[in-house]
C-alpha positions in Angstrom: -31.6 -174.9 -54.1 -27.4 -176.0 -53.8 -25.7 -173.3 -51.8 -22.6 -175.1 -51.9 -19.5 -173.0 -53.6 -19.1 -176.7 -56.1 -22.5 -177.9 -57.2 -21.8 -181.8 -58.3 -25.4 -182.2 -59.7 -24.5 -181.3 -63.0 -21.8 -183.8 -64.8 -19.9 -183.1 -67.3 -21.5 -185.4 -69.8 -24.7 -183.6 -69.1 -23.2 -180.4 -69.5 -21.6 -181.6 -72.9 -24.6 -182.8 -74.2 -26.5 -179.6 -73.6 -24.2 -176.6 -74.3 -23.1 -179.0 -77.3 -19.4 -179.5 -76.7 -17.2 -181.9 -75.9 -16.5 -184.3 -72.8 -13.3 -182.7 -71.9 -14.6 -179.0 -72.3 -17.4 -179.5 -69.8 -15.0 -181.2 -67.7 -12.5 -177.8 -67.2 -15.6 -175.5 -67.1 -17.3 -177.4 -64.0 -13.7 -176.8 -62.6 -13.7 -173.5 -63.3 -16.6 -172.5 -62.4 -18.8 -172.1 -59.8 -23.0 -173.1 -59.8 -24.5 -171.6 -56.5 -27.8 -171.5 -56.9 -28.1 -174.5 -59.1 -31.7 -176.5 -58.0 -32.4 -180.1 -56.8 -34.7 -181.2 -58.5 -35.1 -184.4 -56.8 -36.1 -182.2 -53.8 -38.6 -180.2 -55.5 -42.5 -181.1 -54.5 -46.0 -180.3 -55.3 -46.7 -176.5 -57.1 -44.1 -175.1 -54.3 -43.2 -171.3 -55.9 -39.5 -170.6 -56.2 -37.9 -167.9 -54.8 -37.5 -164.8 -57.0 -34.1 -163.6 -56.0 -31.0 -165.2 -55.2 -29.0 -163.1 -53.2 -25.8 -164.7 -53.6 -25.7 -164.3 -57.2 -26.2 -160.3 -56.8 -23.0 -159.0 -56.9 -19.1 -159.8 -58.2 -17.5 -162.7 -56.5 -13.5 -160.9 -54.9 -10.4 -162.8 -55.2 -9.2 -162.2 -51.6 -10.1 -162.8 -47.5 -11.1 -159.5 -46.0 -10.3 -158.6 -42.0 -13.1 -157.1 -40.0 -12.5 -155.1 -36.6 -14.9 -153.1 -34.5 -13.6 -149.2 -33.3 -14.8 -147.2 -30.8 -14.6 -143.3 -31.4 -14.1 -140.9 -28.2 -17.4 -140.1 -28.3 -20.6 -139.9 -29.5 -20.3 -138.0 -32.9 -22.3 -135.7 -34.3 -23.9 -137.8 -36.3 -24.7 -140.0 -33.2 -22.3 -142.9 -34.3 -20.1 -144.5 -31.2 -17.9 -146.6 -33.5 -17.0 -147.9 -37.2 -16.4 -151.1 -38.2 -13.5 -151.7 -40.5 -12.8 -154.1 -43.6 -9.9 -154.3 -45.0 -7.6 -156.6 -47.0 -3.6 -157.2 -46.9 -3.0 -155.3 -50.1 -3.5 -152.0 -47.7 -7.1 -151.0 -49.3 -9.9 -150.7 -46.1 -12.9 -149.1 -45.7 -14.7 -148.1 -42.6 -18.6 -147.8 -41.8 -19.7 -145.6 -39.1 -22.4 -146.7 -36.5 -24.9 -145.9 -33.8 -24.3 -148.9 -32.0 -22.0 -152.2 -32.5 -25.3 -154.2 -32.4 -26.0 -153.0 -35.9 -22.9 -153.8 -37.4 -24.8 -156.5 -39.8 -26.1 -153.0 -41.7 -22.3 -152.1 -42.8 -21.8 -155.8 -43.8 -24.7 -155.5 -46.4 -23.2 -152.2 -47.9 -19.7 -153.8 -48.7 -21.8 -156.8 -50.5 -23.7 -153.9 -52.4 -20.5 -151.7 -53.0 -17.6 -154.6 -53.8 -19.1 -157.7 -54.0 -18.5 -160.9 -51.6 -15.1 -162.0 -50.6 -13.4 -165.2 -50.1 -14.2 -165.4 -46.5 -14.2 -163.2 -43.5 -11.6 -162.6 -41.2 -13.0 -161.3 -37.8 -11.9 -161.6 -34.1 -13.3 -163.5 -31.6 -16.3 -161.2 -31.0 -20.0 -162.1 -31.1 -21.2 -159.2 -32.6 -18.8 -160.1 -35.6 -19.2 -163.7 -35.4 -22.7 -164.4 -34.3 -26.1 -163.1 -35.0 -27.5 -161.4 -38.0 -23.9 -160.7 -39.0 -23.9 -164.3 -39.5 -27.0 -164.3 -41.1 -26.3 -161.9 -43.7 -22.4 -163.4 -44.7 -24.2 -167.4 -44.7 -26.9 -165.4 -47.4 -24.2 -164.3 -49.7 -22.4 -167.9 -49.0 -19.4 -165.9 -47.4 -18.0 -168.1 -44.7 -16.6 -167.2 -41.2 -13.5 -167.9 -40.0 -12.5 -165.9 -36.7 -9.0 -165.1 -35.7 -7.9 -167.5 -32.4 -8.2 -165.5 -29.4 -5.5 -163.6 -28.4 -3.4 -163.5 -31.4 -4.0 -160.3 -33.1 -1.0 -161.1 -35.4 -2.8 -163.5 -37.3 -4.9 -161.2 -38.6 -2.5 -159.9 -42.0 -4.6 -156.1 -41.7 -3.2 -155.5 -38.2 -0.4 -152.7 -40.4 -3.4 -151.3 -42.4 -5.8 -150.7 -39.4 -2.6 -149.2 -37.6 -1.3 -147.1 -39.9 -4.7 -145.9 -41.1 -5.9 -145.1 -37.7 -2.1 -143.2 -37.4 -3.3 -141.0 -40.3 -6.5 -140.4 -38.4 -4.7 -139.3 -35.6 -2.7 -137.1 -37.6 -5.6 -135.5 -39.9 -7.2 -134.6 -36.1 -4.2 -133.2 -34.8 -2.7 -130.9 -37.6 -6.1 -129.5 -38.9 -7.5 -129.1 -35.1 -11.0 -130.9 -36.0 -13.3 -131.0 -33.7 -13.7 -134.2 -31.7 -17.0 -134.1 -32.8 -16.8 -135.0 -36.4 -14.5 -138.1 -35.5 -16.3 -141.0 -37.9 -15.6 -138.7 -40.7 -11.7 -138.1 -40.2 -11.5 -141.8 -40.0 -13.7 -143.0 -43.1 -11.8 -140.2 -45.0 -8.6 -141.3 -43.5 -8.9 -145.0 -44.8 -10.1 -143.9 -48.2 -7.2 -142.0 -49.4 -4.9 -145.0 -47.7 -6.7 -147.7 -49.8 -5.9 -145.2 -53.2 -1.9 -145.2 -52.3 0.5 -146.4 -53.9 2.6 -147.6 -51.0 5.4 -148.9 -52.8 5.1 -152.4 -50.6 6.1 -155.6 -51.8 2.6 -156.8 -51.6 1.1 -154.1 -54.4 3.8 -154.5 -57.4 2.9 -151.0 -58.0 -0.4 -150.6 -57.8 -2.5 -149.0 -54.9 -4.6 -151.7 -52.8 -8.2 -150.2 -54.2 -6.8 -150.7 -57.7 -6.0 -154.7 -56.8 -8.8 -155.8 -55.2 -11.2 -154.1 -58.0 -9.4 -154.8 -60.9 -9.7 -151.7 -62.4 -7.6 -148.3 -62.4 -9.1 -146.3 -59.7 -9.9 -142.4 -59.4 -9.0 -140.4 -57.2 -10.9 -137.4 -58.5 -13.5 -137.7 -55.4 -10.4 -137.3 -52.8 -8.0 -134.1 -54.7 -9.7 -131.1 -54.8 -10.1 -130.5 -50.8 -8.2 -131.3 -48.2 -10.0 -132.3 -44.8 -11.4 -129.3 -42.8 -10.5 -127.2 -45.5 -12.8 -123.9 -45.6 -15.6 -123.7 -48.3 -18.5 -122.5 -50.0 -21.7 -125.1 -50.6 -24.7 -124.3 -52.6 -28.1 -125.7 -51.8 -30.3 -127.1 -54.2 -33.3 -124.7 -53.7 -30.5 -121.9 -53.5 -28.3 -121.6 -56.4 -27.4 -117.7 -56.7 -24.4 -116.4 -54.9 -26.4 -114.9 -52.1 -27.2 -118.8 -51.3 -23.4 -119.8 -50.6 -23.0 -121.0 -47.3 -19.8 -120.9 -45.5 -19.0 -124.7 -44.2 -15.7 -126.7 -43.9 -15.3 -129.9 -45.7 -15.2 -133.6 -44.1 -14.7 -135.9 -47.6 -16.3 -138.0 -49.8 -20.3 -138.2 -48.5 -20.6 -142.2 -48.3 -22.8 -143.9 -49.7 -25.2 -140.6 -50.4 -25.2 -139.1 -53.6 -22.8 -139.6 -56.7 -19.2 -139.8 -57.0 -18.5 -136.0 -56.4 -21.0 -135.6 -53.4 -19.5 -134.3 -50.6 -20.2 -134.1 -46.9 -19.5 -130.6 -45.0 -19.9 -129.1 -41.1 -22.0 -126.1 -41.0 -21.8 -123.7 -37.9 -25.0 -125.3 -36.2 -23.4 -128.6 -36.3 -25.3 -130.7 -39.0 -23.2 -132.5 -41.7 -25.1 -131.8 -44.8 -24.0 -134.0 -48.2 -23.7 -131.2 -51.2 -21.8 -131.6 -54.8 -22.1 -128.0 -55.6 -18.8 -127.3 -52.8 -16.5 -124.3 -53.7 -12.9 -123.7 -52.4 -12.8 -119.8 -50.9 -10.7 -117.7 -53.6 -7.4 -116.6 -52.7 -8.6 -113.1 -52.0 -11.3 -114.4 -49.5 -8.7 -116.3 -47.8 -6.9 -113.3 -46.9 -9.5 -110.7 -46.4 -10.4 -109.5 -42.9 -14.3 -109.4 -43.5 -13.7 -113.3 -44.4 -11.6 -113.7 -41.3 -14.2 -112.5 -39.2 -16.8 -114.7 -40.8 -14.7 -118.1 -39.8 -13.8 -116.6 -36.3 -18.1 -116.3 -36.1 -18.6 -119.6 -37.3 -15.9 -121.6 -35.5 -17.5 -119.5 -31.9 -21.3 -120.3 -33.3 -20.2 -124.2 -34.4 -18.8 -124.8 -30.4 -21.8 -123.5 -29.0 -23.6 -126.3 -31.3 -22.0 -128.9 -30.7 -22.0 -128.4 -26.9 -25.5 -128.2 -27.2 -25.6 -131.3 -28.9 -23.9 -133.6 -26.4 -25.9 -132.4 -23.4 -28.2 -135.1 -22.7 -26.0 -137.9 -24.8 -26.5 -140.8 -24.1 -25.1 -144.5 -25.0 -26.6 -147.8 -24.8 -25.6 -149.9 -22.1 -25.0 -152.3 -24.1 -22.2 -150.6 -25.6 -21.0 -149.6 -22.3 -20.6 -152.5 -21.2 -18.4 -153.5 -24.7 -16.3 -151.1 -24.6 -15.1 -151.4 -20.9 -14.7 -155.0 -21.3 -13.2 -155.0 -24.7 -10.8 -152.1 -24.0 -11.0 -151.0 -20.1 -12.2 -147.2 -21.2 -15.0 -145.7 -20.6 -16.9 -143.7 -23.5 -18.0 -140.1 -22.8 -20.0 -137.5 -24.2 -18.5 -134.2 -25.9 -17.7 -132.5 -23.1 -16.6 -128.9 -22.9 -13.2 -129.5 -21.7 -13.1 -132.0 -24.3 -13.7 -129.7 -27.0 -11.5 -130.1 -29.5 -8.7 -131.8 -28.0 -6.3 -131.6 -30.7 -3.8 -129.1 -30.9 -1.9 -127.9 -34.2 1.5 -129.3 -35.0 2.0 -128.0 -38.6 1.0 -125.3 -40.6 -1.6 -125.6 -43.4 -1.8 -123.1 -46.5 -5.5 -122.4 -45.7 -5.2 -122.2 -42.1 -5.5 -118.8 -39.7 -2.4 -116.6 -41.4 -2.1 -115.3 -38.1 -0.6 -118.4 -36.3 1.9 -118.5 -34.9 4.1 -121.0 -33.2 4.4 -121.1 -29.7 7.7 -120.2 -28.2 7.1 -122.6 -25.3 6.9 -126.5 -25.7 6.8 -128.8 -23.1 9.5 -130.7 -22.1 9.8 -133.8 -23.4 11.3 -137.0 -20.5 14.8 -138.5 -21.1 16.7 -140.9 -20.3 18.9 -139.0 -17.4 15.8 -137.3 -16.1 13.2 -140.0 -16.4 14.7 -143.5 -17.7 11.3 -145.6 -16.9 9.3 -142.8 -19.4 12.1 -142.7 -22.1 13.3 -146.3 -22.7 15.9 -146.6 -24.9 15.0 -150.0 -25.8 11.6 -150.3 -26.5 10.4 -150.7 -29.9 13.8 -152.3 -30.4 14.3 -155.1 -33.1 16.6 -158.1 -31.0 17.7 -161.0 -32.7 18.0 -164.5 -30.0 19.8 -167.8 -30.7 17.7 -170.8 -29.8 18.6 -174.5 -30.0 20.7 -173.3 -33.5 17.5 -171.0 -34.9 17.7 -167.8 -35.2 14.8 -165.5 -34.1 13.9 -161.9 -34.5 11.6 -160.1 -32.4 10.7 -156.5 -31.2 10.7 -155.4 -27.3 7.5 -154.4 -26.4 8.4 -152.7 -22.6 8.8 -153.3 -19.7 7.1 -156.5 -17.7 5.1 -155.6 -14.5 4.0 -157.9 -11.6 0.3 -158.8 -10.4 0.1 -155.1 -8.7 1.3 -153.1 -11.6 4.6 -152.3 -10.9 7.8 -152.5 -12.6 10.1 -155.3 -12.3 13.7 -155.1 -11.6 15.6 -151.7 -11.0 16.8 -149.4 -13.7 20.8 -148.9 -13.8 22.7 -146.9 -16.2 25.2 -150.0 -16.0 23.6 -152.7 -18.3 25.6 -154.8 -15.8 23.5 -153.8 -12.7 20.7 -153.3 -15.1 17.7 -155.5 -13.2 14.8 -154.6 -15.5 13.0 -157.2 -17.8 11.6 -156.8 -20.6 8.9 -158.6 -22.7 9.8 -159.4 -26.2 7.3 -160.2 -29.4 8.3 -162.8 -32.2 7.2 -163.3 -35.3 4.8 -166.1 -34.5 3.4 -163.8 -31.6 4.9 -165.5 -28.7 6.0 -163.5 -26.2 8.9 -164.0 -23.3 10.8 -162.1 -20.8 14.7 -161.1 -20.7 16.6 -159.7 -18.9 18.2 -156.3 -20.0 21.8 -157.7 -20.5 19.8 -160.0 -23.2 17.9 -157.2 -24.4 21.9 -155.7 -25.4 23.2 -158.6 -26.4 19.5 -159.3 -28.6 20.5 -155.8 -30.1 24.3 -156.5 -30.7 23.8 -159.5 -32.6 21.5 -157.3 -35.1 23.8 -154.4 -36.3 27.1 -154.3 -37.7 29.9 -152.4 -36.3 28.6 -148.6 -37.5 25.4 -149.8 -35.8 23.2 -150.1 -38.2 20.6 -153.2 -38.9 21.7 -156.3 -40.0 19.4 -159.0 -41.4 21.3 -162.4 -41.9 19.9 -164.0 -45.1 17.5 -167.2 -44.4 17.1 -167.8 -48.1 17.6 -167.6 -51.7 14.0 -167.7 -53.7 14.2 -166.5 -56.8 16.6 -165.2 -59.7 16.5 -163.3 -62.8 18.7 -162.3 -65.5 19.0 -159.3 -67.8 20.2 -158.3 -71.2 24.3 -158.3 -69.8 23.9 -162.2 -68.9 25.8 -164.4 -71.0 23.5 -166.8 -72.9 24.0 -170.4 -73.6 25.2 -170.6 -76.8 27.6 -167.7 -75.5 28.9 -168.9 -72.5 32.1 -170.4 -73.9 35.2 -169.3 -76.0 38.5 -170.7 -77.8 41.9 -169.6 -77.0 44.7 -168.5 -78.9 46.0 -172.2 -78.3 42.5 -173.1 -79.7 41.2 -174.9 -76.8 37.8 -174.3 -76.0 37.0 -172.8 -72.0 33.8 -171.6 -70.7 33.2 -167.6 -69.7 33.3 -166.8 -65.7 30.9 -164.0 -65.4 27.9 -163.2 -63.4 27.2 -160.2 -65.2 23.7 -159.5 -65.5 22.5 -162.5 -63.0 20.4 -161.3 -59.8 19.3 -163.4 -56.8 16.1 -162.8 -54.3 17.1 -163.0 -51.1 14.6 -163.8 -48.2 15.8 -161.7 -44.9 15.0 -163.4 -41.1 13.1 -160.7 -40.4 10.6 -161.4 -43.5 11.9 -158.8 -46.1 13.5 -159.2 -49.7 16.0 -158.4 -51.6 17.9 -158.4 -54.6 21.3 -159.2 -55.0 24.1 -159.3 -57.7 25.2 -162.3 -58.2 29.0 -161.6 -57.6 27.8 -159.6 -54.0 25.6 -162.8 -53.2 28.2 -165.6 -54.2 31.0 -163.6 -51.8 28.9 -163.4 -48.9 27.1 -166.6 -48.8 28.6 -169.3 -51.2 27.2 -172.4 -50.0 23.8 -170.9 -49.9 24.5 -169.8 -53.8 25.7 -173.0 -54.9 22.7 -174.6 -52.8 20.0 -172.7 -55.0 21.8 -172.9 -58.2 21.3 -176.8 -57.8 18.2 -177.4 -56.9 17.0 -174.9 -59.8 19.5 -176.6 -62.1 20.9 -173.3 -63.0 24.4 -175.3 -63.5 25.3 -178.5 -65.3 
């Protein structure tokens, strides 16, 4: 059978003569098309049976590259899953698969095939697991090529900002709602799937939210509204519908893949996570009852005792083990009992304990005068360097260290005396060291006088034009005298202008043709936008 993406067996006078059409018709459908599973006949022998199914032919063929990364949770969950593996695209839609082990990870790539359909090609790092094996097996089944990442250069993978900031929200879901480190996997899956149904407002949507743009179709959100995470809640069992049957249980999101749309997946106090669609917000006047309050102080006390029954006798392949440390130098632990939960509140919550209150002592966070090393002023900064005429932006990622570990150069609050370097990351993901007299001058050359970021224009790309723009057969008009003079205007004109540091913008013409004249009259040129 051809498993090639562009089968050249069939030519387009053959194809013309059997669909009955003409030369050139064929000719633009072979391009257009593709035949995967198209036979050889010259190849075909003897009474040899074909194959029944062709996998590659299964499901919907996506119009984009999708990243794929490996995570390792704190612990062993609940559920007894050590990590998830995360797909994701650079229109900010991802999803995330929990597992047992990383040597399984071949599992989660047959679920996206089964949920969304085969991508361009995927995107992995360097790692084995994600490049070797049965994961290979599976993407050369559906025809899905591999092409990893080069090794350390994690900026050429485009997902890097929606594996960040989705695993930011994680971190926040865990903190504010003070979920038990337990339930990890499902704080993360949920975490990723309202991400992928925002509308970010990014350049790269036009609108839209990324699940939306990679499917095609208007997504729902009804699956993701009616809860929030950890939210309390009543479910009903299938065998127990009456009232007496409600069970008290917090919610954990959207059960994937079991069940239908509005199946949901909730904690119990003995620990399971059980997937229900009959789920029941508590009325307001359970909320605020003491008989109710009682009941979640019981189950919160009865679901600890659980879970630290559960992680006794945990263990984790060493296989895993042996991943993790080299991958990330950590070590993976059981749930411990000083580990459990971990998170402490930072907001309040509608449906949260009344009672709470805010604690009157915080701890004291470093700065500069007291600690300088911990609360460096220029980290995270975005410097700007002149090199051989080019201009380059990049962002200081701390402070460089020798062989032993320790900090080089000496802090002084006189950048003059100021010994430290620093490292700093461009664009292209090389990295190099200043000192931090660059560092200031790196920062200078990037703000304007009331200090606040300046981007010098690289570019003009694009222009548009609205109803106020003077047309053509408008642009000219007589005098009294009767001589005939053309109109001055840029009313109504816009430019796109392409920042160094990699943003856009638009400008009015008459703001644009002030500030950067040459680089107007360049564009307007070479897009023969004047005579």
């Amino acid at each position: 059978m051809k498993t090639s993406g562009k089968s050249y067996l069939i030519k387009p006078d053959q194809l013309a003569r059997r669909w009955r059409t003409s030369f050139e018709c064929a000719r633009r459908t072979l391009e257009k098309t593709t035949q995967r599973a198209v036979r050889d006949w010259s190849l075909v022998q003897g009474s040899r049976r074909f194959r029944p199914v062709q996998y590659q032919l299964e499901y919907p063929r996506l119009k984009t590259n999708v990243y794929v990364d490996v995570k390792f949770g704190p612990c062993k969950s609940a559920e007894g899953n050590t990590c998830v593996v995360i797909y994701a695209t650079p229109v900010q839609w991802a999803r995330a698969y929990p597992l047992n082990k990383e040597s399984v990870v071949h599992t989660s790539l047959t679920q996206l095939f089964r949920q969304f359909g085969f991508p361009q090609c995927l995107i992995p790092d360097d790692a084995k697991s994600l490049t070797q094996g049965k994961f290979r097996e599976v993407a050369n089944k559906g025809q899905v090529p591999i092409h990893p990442i080069e090794p350390h250069h994690p900026n050429q993978a485009l997902t890097e900002d929606t594996i960040r900031e989705g695993s930011r929200l994680y971190r926040r879901f865990m903190h504010a709602r003070n979920i038990p480190i337990a339930f990890w996997e499902r704080v993360f899956m949920y975490a990723f799937e309202i991400r992928s149904h925002m509308a970010l407002g990014l350049a790269i949507q036009e609108g839209e939210c990324g699940a939306t743009i990679d499917s095609g179709n208007t997504k729902d959100i009804s699956h993701l509204v009616d809860f929030a995470i950890w939210d309390w809640c009543w479910c009903l069992s299938p065998n127990r519908s009456s009232k007496d049957g409600k069970q008290l249980c917090r919610w954990l999101g959207p059960s994937f893949p079991i069940g239908a749309a509005l199946c949901f997946a909730v904690a119990i106090a003995n620990g399971q996570v059980l997937q229900r669609s009959s789920v029941i917000p508590l009325s307001a006047e359970e909320q605020n009852s003491e008989p109710m309050e009682e009941k979640k102080k019981e189950f919160m006390e009865a679901l600890k005792k659980n879970l630290k029954k559960k992680s006794d006798g945990v263990s984790i392949s060493e296989e895993d083990l042996d991943r993790i440390w080299h991958k990330y130098n950590m070590p993976i632990s059981a749930i411990e009992d000083g580990g459990y939960p971990q998170y402490a509140q930072y907001e309040d919550h509608p449906q949260e304990d009344p009672r709470h209150k805010i604690a009157d002592d915080f701890e004291e966070l470093p700065d500069q005068e007291s600690d300088p090393v911990e609360f460096d002023k220029y980290v995270s900064a975005k410097v700007s360097f002149n090199s051989d005429g080019v201009e380059t932006f990049g962002v200081v990622q701390g402070r460089k260290r020798d062989s032993s570990g320790k900090l080089i150069g000496h802090y002084h609050k006189n950048p003059h005396l100021d010994t430290s370097i620093y490292q700093v990351e461009f664009e292209d993901g090389k990295v190099e060291n200043f000192y931090a007299n660059q560092i200031i001058e790196g920062i200078m050359m990037n703000v304007d006088d009331e200090g606040n970021t300046m981007y010098r224009i690289r570019e003009f790309i694009d222009h548009q034009r609205d109803g106020r723009a003077v047309r053509g057969d408008d642009g000219w008009y007589t005098t009294s005298s009767g001589l005939k003079r053309p109109r001055k205007t840029t009313k109504g004109w816009k430019l796109l202008a392409e920042m160094k540091g990699g943003e856009t913008e638009w400008l009015d013409l008459s703001v644009a043709k002030e500030a950067f004249p040459i680089e107007v009259a360049e564009y307007a040129v070479a897009n023969k936008l004047v005579s």
